[in-house]
C-alpha positions in Angstrom: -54.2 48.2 2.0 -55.3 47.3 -1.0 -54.6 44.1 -3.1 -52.6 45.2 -6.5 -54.1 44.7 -9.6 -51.0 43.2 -11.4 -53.4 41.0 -13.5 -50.2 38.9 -14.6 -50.4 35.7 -16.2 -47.2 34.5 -14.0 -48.6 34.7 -10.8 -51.6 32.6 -9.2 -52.6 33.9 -5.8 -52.4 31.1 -3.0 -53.8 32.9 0.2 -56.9 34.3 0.4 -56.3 37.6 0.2 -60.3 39.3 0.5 -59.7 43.3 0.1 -56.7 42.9 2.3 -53.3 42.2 1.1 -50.8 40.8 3.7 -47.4 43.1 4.2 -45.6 40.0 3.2 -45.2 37.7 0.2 -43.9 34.3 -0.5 -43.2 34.0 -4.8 -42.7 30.1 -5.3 -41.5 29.0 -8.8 -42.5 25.1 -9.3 -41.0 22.3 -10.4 -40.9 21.0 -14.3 -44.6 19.8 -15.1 -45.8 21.5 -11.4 -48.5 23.9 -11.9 -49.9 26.7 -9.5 -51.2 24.4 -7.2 -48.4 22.8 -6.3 -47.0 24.2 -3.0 -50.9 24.3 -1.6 -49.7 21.8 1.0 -47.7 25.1 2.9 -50.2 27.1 3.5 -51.4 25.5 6.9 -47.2 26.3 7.2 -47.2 30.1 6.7 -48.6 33.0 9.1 -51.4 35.1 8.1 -49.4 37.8 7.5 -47.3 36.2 4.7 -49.0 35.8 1.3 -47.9 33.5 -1.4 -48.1 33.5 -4.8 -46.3 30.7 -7.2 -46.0 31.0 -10.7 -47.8 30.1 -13.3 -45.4 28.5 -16.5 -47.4 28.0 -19.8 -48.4 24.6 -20.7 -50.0 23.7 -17.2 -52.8 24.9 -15.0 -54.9 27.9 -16.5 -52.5 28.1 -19.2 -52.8 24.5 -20.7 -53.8 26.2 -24.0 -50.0 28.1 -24.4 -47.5 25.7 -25.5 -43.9 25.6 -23.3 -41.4 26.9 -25.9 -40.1 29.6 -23.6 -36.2 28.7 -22.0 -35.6 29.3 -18.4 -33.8 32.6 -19.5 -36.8 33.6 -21.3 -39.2 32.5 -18.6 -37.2 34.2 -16.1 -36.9 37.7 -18.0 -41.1 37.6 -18.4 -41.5 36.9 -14.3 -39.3 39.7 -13.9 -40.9 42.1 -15.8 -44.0 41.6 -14.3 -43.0 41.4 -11.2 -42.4 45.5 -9.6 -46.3 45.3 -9.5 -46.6 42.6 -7.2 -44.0 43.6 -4.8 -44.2 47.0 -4.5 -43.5 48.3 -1.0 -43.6 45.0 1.0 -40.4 42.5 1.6 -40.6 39.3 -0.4 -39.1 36.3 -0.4 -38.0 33.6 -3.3 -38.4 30.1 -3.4 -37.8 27.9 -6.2 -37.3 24.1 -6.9 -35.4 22.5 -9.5 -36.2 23.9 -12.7 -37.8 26.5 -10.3 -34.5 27.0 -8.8 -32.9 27.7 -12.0 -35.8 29.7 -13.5 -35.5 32.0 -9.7 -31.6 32.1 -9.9 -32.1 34.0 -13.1 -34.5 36.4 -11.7 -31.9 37.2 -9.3 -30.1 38.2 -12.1 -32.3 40.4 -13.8 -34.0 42.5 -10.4 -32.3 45.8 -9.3 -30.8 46.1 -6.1 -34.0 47.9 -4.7 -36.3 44.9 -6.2 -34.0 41.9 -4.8 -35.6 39.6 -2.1 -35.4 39.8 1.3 -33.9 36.4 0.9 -34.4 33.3 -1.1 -34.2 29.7 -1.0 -33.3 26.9 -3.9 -33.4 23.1 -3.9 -33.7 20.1 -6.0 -31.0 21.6 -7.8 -26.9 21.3 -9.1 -25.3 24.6 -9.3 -26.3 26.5 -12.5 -23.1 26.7 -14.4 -22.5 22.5 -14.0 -22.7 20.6 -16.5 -26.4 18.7 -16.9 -26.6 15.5 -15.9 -26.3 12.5 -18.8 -30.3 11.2 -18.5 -30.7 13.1 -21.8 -34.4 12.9 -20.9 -35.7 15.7 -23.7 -35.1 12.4 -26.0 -36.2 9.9 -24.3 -39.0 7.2 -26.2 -42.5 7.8 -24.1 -41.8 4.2 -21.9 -38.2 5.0 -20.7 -39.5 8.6 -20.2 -42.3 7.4 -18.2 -40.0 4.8 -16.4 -38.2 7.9 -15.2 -40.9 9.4 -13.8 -41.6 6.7 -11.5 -38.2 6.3 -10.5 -38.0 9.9 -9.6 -41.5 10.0 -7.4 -42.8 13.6 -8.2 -46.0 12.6 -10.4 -49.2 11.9 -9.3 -49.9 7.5 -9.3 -53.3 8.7 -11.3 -51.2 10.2 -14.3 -48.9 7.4 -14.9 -51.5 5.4 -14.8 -53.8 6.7 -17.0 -53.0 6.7 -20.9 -55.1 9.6 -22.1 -53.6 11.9 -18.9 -50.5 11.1 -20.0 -51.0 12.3 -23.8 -51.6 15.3 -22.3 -49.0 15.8 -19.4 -46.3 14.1 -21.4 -45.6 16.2 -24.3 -45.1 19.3 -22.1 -42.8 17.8 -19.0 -40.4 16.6 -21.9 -40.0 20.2 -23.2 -39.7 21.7 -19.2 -37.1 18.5 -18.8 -35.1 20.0 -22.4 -35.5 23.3 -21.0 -33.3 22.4 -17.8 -31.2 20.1 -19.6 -30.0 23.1 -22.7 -29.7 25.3 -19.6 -26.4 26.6 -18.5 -25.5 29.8 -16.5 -22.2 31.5 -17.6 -19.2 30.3 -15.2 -17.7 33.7 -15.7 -21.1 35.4 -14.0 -20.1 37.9 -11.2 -21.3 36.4 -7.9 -24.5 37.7 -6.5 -24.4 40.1 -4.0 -27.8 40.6 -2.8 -30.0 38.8 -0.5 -28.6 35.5 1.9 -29.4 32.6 0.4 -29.7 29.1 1.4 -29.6 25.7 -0.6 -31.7 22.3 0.3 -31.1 19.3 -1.6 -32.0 15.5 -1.3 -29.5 12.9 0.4 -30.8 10.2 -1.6 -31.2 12.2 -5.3 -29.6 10.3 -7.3 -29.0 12.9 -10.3 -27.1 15.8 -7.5 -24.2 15.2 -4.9 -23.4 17.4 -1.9 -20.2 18.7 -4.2 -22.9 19.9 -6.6 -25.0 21.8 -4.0 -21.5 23.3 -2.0 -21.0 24.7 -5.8 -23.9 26.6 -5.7 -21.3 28.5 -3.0 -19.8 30.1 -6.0 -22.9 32.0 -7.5 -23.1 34.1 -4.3 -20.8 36.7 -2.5 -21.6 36.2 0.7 -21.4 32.4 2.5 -24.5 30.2 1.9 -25.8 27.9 3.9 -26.1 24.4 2.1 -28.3 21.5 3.6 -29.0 18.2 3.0 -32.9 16.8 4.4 -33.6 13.0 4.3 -35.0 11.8 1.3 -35.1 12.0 -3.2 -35.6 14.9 -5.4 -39.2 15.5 -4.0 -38.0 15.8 0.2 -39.7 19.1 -0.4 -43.0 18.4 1.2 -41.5 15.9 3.6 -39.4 19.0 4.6 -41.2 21.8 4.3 -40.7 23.5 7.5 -37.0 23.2 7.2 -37.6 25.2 3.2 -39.6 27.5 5.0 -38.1 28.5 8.3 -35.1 30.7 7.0 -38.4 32.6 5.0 -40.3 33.5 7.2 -38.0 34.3 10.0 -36.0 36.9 7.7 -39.7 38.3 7.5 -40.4 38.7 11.1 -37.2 40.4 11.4 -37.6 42.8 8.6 -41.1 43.3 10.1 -40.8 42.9 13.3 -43.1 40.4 14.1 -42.4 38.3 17.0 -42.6 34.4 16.2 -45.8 33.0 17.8 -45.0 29.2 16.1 -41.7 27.3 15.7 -41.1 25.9 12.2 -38.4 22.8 12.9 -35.2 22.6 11.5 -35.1 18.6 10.1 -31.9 19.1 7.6 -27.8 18.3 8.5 -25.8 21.5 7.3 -23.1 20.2 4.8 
């Protein structure tokens, strides 16, 4: 089969994918200031047949030169658009973390019943229709902003450290950080009925409680499974397998690829 030509500016292949594309894919939304590369660390994770792609926001990565003005609504309603190209006639899966889980919660919203995911996952993040937390980081002066940063432990030691990286990351993780703090999903929102769904979230973030993961409950029809894995708002990598597993075991079934490799479970249900 051959790779499609969706020649989208949202999406940034990860796998190789030669003349061959594989019968699954894995669409990754990143974090606020995380670029394309940013869930490379999985791939050693996934099988061959699953593909992933992440998406590329503006402002980062190959599209440095395209200022972040667009809301997670907005961002959401141009993945969406572009996205029946890429998953034509193959089951897909969604992930998304923090402002990725937001920006892929939306998505939800906007794909047809034939488009929706085989299933998805979301962590790093409070229930969409709470309240934001009281950081008020869009307005923060550059030293308290960049104090957060370090408190939170999701950018690189050789950013922080470096003054003329920073006049250049700085500037557009404020305006991701505004986008996810002027973003609210409507509490009146019929719940999802599409694909299961299953929420991760930090035991030791400090800016989301288990209450504000069990709310995600309410944004879903069917029960979802909420976990808690060791560690701050970046346990993702620490944890990947436990992100992961619910994937790409929906996948074999759907395909009917028998496992060859366990990926562990390391979270505590809630």
């Amino acid at each position: 089969m051959q790779a499609p030509q969706t020649h989208s500016c949202w999406f940034s292949p990860q796998h190789p994918t030669a003349a061959v594309r594989q019968p699954a894919l894995l669409l990754a939304v990143p974090f606020a200031g995380g670029n394309e590369h940013v869930y490379r660390p999985w791939l050693p994770l996934l099988p061959s047949w699953l593909e992933m792609q992440t998406v590329q926001l503006p402002g980062r990565g190959r599209r440095f030169h395209q200022r972040n003005d667009l809301s997670i609504v907005q961002m959401a309603t141009a993945i969406a658009a572009d996205l029946p190209a890429l998953i034509t006639d193959r089951p897909w899966v969604l992930y998304g973390h923090s402002m990725g889980a937001r920006i892929a919660f939306e998505i939800l919203h906007l794909l047809p019943v034939a488009l929706q995911p085989a299933a998805v996952v979301l962590s790093g993040a409070r229930a969409p229709f709470l309240p934001p937390t009281t950081r008020d980081v869009a307005n923060k002066d550059r030293a308290a902003f960049i104090q957060l940063l370090r408190e939170m432990n999701g950018t690189p030691a050789e950013i922080l450290q470096n003054d003329e990286l920073l006049d250049l990351f700085l500037p557009m993780l404020q305006r991701d950080f505004a986008h996810v703090e002027q973003y609210r999903s409507l509490p009146d929102r019929p719940p999802l009925a599409g694909p299961p769904c299953w929420i991760f979230g930090g035991d030791q973030d400090p800016d989301i409680s288990a209450a504000d993961l069990q709310a995600w409950q309410q944004c879903f029809a069917n029960p979802t499974a909420v976990q808690l894995c060791r560690g701050d708002h970046f346990f993702i990598f620490e944890h990947a397998p436990a992100l992961l597993k619910p994937l790409v075991q929906t996948l074999q079934a759907a395909l009917k690829i028998l496992p060859t490799t366990a990926l562990p479970l390391t979270a505590k249900l809630l």
